[in-house]
N, C-alpha and C positions, 0 to 999 in steps of 0.2 A: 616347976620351972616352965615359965610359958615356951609355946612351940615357934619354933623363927618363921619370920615370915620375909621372903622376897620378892618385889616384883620388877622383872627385868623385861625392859623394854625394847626390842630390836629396832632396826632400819626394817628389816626382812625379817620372817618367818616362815621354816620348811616344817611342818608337823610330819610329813611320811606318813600320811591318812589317807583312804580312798575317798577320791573327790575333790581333795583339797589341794590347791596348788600354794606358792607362794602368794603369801598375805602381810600386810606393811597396815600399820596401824595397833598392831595389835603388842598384848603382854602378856606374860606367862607370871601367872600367879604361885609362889612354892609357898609350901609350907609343910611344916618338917620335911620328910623325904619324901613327898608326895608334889604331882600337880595338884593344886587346888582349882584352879578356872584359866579358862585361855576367853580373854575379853578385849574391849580396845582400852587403851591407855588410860586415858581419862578416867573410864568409871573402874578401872584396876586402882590406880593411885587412890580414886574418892572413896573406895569401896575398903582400902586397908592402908589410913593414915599410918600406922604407924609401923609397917614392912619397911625394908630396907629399899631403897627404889634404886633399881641400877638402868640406867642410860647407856643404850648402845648405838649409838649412830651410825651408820656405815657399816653395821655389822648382822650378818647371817645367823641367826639361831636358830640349829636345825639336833634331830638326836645325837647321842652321846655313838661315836662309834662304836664298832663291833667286830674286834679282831679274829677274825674264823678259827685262826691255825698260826698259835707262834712256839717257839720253843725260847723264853727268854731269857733264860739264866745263858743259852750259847752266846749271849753278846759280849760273855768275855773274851769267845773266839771268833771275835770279829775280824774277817782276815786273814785267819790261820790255813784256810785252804783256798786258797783262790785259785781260778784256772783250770779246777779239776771236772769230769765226770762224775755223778753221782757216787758210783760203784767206789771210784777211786776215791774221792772226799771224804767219803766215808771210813774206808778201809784202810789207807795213809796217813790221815788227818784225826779225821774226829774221834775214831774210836781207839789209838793209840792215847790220845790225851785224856778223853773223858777215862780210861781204862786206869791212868794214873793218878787223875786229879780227882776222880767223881766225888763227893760229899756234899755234908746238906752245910755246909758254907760256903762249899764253890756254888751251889745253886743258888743259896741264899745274893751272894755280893750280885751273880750274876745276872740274876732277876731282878735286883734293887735297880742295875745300872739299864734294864730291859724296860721295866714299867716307868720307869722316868720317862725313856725317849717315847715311850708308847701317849701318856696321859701328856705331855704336850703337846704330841700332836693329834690328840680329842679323842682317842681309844678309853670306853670308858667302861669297858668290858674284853676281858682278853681270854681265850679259851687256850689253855696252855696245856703242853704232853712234854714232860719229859722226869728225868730220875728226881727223888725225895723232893714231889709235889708239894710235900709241908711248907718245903724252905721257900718255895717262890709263892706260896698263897701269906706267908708271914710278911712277905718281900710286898709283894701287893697292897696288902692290908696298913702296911705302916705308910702307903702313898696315898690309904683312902679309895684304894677302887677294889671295882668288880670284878672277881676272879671265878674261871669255869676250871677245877683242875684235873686235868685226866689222871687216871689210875692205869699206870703205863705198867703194859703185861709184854712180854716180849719172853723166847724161849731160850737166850743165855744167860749167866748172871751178870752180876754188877755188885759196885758197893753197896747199890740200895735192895737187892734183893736177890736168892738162890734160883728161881726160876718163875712161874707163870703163876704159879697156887702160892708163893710166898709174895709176889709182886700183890694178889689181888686181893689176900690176908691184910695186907699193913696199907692197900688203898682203901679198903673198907673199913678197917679200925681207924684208919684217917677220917673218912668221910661222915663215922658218928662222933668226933670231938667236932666236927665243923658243922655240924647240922644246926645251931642255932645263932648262925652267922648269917643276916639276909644279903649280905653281898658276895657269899659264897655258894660256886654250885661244882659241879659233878660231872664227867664223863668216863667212860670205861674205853682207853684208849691202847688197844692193843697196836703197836709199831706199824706193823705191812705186814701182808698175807707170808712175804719172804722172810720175815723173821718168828713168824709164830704160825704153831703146830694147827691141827683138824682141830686136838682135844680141848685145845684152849680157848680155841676161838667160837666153840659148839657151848664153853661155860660162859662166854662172854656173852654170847647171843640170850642164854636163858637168865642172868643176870639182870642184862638191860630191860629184857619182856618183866621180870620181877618186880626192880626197881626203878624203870621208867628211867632208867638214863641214856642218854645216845652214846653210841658209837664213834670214835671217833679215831680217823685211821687213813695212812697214807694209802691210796691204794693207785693203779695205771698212771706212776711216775714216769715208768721209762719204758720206751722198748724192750730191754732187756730183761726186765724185772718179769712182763711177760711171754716174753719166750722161756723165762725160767719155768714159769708156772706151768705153764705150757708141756715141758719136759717133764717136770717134777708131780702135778698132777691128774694131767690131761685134759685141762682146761684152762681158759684165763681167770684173770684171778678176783673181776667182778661176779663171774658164774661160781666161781669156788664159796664167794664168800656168799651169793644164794644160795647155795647147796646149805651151806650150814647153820643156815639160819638170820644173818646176818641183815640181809637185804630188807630197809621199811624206812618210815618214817623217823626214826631216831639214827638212821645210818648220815654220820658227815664223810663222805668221801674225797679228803685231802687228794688237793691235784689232777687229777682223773684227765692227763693230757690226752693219754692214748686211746682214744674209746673210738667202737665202732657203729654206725648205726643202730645196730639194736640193743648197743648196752648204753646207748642216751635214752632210746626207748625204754629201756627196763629200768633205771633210774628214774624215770618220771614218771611211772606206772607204780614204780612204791615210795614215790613222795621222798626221795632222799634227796638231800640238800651236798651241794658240792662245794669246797673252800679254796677258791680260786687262790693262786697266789704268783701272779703274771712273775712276777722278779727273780723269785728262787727259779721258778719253771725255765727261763732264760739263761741266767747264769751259769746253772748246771750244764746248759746244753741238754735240757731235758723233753724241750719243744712245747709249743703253744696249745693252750686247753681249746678245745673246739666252741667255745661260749656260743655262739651266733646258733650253731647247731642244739645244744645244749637248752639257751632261750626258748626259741623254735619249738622244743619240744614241751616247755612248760617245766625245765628240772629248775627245782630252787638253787639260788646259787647267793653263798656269801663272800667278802673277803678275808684272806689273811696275808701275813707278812711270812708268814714260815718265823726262821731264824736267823742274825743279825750273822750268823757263820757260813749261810746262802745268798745274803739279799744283795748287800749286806748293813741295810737301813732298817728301822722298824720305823714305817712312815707309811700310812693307810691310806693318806692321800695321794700320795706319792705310786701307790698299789690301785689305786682308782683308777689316775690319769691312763695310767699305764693297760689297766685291763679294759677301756672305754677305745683305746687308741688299736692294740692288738686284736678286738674283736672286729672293729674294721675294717681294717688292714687284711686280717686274714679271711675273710668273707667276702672280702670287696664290695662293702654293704655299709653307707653312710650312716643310716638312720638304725644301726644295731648297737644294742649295750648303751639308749640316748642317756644323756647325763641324770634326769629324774629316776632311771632304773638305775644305776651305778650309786645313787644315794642309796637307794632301796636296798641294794643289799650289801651295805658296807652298815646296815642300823639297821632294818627290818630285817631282812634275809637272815643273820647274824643271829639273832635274836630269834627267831621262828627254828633255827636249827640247833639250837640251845635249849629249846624247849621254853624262852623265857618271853616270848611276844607279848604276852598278858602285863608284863611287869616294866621292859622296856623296850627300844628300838623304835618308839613313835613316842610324840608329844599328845599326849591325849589327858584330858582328866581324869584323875585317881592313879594314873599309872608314875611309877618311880620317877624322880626330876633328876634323871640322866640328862644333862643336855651340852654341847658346844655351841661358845662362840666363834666365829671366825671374822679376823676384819676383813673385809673389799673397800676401805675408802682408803687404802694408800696409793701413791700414782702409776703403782704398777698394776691396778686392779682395774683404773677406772679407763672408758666409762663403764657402768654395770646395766647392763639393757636386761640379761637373766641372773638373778643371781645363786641358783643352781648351776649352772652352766659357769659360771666361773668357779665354785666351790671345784669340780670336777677338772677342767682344763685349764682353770688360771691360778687357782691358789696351792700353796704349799703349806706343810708343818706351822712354817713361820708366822701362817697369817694365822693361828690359832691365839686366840688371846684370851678366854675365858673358858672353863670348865666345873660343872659341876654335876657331881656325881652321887646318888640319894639325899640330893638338897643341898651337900655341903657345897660351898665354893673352893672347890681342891686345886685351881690354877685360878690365878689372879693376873691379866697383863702380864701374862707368859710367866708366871714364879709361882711356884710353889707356895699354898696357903700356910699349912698345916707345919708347927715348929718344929714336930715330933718327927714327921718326913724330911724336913731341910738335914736335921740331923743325921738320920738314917743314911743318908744319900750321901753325907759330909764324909760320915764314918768309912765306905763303900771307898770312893774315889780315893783315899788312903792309901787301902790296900789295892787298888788296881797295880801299882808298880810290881806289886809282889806275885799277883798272878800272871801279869805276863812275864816275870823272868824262869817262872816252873815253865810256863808253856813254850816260851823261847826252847829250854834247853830239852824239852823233849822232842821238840821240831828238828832242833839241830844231830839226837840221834836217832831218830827217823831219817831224815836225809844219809845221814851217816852211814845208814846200816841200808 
């Protein structure tokens, strides 16, 4: 079977390459799941009569995003807590429901309904942590993208597992059925330092040195969480998680609002990357990541959405604007978080803390043909003097109109390519009535009680 060949022609072109700005002329040559050449139009088209040639005018092709930090199966509790505190959200809300509903079909529907909203709006890698990781990597897989899925170790049980050595028994018998999946990867994602022990978190740490997978983990969500530590340890609970080993280059540190001078310093002294996620951080009442300080120091930083039971959107762009606006604002510093860095790590950053920069997050030849479209020629766009600078503070979800992810074209003019996914998604939205009437009635006796 010959190997498909495309070449897609922008208005614009962001590779997210050192040196390279935006470039207009040029096309992206795919073939099978690889770039083959980044050239100008002309000798693309002359060079491969017979590739599929797509025409994009008006349109940004820049990488496939890079979701730092989502948990997507919760978008069937889109809603379900609003208003709350962490402590409380969690303890009134989510874990009364998930306590009832958990299974690998509530994850499954609720992942299917999460990477939909995700791969429309150009996330074409999601790094997911929550219970029976299977359901939402099968969830993923039937949409055509790239799933990172944590092996979530946490020290109570659940439906998915007895405790911390049962959780990382059945992540790791997960993770050798999935090893010959190249759209599939790995992280060893234990909850927060507040929900998991010394012992666990010291096997976690000699795991990842093992197997070379990152960390990935809520950690300086709230004030409270460290004054817990604080009490419970006798340290905060970035120092804690150095104590045990924790702290390098494979550490993704979800959140990390509350940091003080020297633990931005000791973050960027062991190369650990942080998974900004302005929205949940808000919503919560959990307070604003220090980015500006953060930057400053050289700490890598990517984005996420968290979960659609925080945000309550899973819209990366939407998490862009937002975390470009918020490092300003609270810096009182213009030229902080500029839009060319805000791409950077919404597809590089993402990808660099993944372990997976060799493979995507730039447009470079040889490297996987992860890529979005986004239009700017509709008249809310125009005119376009940068067209960075509007991906970042002018465009939304909606202006996504093409996607492809290892070569396939998996979003077409906003729809879904793939028959096999239309299905999946038909079958999903079904049963939505049915989980929100369990979830209804468990809310009503939580209130209740």
């Amino acid at each position: 079977m010959p190997t498909r060949s495309t070449v897609i022609a922008p208005a614009w072109l962001a590779r997210v390459e050192p040196g390279l700005d935006v470039e207009t002329g040029m096309a992206v040559v795919v073939q099978g799941d690889r770039i083959a050449a980044i050239e100008p139009v002309d000798r693309a088209r002359a060079a491969h009569p017979q590739a599929e040639f797509i025409d994009l005018p008006g349109h940004l092709l820049c990488p496939g995003f890079v979701n730092l930090h989502c948990h997507a199966a919760m978008s069937l509790l889109r809603g379900a807590g609003d208003d709350l505190p962490l402590e409380r959200w969690l303890g009134e809300r989510i874990w009364p429901i998930e306590g009832q509903l958990m299974s690998p079909e509530f994850v499954h529907d609720g992942a299917l309904l999460g990477c939909h909203e995700l791969l429309l709006g150009g996330v074409t890698c999601v790094n997911d942590m929550y219970f029976f990781p299977e359901s939402m990597l099968q969830a993923a897989r039937a949409l055509g993208m790239r799933a990172s899925a944590g092996i979530v170790v946490i020290d109570f049980p659940s439906a998915w597992g007895t405790g911390p050595d049962d959780y990382l028994a059945k992540g790791l018998a997960m993770r050798d059925r999935w090893l010959d999946d190249p759209l599939v990867g790995f992280t060893l994602a234990p909850h927060a330092p507040y929900t998991v022990g010394d012992d666990a978190l010291r096997r976690v740490a000699t795991l990842s040195q093992e197997l070379g997978l990152p960390v990935h983990i809520h950690v300086h969500e709230t004030a409270q969480e460290i004054a817990q530590s604080v009490e419970q340890h006798g340290c905060r609970p970035l120092e804690r998680l150095r104590r045990l080993g924790l702290l390098g280059p494979d550490l993704i540190a979800v959140h990390a609002v509350h940091l003080d001078p020297a633990e931005i310093a000791l973050l960027a002294r062991h190369s650990a990357s942080v998974a900004h996620c302005p929205h949940s951080n808000l919503k919560l009442g959990s307070g604003i990541a220090p980015i500006a300080e953060l930057l400053d120091a050289g700490v890598r930083i990517g984005l996420g959405t968290d979960g659609a039971a925080s945000n309550n959107r899973l819209d990366l762009l939407h998490e862009a604007h937002t975390a470009a606006m918020l490092a300003k604002g609270a810096s009182q510093r213009a030229e902080v978080f500029p839009a060319r860095a805000v791409l950077e790590a919404m597809t590089l950053g993402g990808a660099r803390a993944l372990g997976k920069e060799d493979e995507i997050g730039s447009i470079r030849t040889g490297k996987q043909a992860d890529l979005v479209a986004v239009d700017l020629h509709a008249p809310e766009s125009r005119p376009v003097f940068d067209p960075i600078s509007h991906l970042i503070y002018t465009a939304g979800r909606e202006h996504v109109a093409d996607v492809w992810i290892a070569g396939h074209h998996v979003v077409r003019k906003r729809q879904l390519a793939a028959m096999n996914g239309r299905t999946a998604l038909s079958d999903v939205v079904g049963r939505i009535g049915v989980w929100q009437n369990r979830i209804s009635r468990i809310l009503s006796g939580t209130a209740a009680s």
